[in-house]
N, C-alpha and C positions, 0 to 999 in steps of 0.2 A: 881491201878498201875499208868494211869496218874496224882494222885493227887502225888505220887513219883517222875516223872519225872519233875511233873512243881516246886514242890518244891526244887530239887537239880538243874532246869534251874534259877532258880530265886537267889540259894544261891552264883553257880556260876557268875551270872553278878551282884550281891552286893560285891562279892569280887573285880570284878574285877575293878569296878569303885569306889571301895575305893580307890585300889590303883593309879589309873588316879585323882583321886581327891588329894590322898595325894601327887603323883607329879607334880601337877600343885598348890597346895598349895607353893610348895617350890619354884617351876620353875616361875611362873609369876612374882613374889612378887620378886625374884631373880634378872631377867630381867630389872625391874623397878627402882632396885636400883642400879644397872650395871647406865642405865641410868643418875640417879640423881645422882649420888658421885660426878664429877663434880661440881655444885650447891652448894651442902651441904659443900663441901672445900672451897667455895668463901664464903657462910654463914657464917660457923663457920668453921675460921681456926685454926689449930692447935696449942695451947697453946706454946711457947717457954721459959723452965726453966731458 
């Protein structure tokens, strides 16, 4: 019976830092280019047809 419980402890917090990983996958990487746009417009400015 405990190797049941440690097993649905353990499946619950693999889920649950999946999903902290997959929002900070999006959110960091997000934040940082918040950041840089700026930069990257004085780099490479927009083509004019």
């Amino acid at each position: 019976m405990t190797l049941l419980f440690d097993t649905c402890a353990m499946m619950i917090s693999v889920v649950f830092l999946s999903i902290v990983g997959m929002v900070a996958g999006v959110a960091i990487p997000g934040l940082f280019m918040v950041a840089a746009a700026p930069w990257l417009d004085w780099i490479l400015p927009v083509r004019k047809k």
